[in-house]
N, C-alpha and C positions, 0 to 999 in steps of 0.2 A: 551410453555416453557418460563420461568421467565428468564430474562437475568438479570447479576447485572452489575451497572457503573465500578465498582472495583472488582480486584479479590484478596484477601487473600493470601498469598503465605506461604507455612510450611517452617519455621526456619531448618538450616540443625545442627546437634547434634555438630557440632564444632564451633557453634554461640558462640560470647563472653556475647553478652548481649540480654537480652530477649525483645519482643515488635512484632508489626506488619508491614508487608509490606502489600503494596495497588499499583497492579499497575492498572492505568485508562484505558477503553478501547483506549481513544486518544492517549496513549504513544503506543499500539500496533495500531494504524493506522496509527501513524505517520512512526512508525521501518517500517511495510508494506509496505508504499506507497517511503520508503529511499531505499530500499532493491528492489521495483519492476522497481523505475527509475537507477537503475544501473544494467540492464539487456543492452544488444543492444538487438535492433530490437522493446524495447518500447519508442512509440515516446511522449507519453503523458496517463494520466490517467483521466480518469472524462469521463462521458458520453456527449452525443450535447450540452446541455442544460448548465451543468458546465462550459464547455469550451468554451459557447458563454460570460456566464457571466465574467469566469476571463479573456476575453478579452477585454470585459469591462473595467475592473479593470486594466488590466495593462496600457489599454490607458489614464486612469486618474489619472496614479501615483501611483495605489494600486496592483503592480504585487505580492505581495506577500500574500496578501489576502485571505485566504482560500487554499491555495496553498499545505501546512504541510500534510491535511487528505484529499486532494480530491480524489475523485476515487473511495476511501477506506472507508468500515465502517466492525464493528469488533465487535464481544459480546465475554463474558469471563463468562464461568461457568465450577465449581470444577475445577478449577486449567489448562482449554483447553480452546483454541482461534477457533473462527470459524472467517473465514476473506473475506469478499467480494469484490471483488475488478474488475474494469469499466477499459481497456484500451484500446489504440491504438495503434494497433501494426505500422514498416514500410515495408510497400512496397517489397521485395526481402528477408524477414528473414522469415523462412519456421514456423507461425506459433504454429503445437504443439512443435518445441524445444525452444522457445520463452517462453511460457507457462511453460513446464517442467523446465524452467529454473529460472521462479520466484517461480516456486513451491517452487524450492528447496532454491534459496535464501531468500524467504521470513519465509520458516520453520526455517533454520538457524539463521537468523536475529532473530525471537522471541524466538526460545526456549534458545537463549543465556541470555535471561530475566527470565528465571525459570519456562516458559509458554509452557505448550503441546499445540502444532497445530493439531487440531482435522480435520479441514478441509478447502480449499482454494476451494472457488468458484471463477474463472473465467470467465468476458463476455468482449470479442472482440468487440467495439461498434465502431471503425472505422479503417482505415486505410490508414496510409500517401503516398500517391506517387510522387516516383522522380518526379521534374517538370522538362523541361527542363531550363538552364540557358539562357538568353536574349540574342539576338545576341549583338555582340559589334560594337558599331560605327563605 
């Protein structure tokens, strides 16, 4: 399957002026990855490997580094989003409603762009738990 960078989107008949829109797969991984951090119970998105690197990165001043589309990658054909996307859930938040619940906000979040969500693939790549807090002095 050919995936394109940009998708085309049809002009609606009450357009004033003629021309084309393009939106990029990056503006739909970024909506994604806005939409999937304002869930509770996801404590982060990016698989081991991202989340080693942007820790990296935040320890040298670069926390915001890659930060917009981690997690997240996205292709756009005839006018539908297929969206992939790598989290971590926490500890105590029952999983598939966790899920079901970025389903539905990440669906909302793109098709408020003009975009049919054709499909959200979810992987669960870790999960945070309570630590206890330090005894105090």
């Amino acid at each position: 399957m050919n995936f394109e960078e940009t998708q085309e989107l049809a002009l609606s008949p009450d357009a004033v002026a003629g021309g084309r829109t393009r939106i990029s797969t990056e503006v739909v991984e970024k909506i994604a990855v806005a939409a999937t951090r304002s869930v509770p119970g996801v404590a982060e998105l990016g698989g081991d490997f991202a989340r080693f690197v942007n820790a990296v990165l935040d320890r040298v001043g670069l926390d915001q580094v890659g930060d917009a589309r981690r997690g997240c990658s996205a292709h756009i054909s005839n006018g539908a989003a297929l969206i992939n996307l790598v989290l971590v859930t926490v500890a105590g938040h029952p999983v598939p409603q966790v899920i079901d619940e970025v389903r539905t906000k990440v669906t909302q979040a793109v098709e408020a762009y003009g975009l049919r969500v054709e499909e959200i693939n979810i992987r669960v790549d870790d999960v945070v738990l309570d630590e206890p807090a330090p005894p105090a002095p």
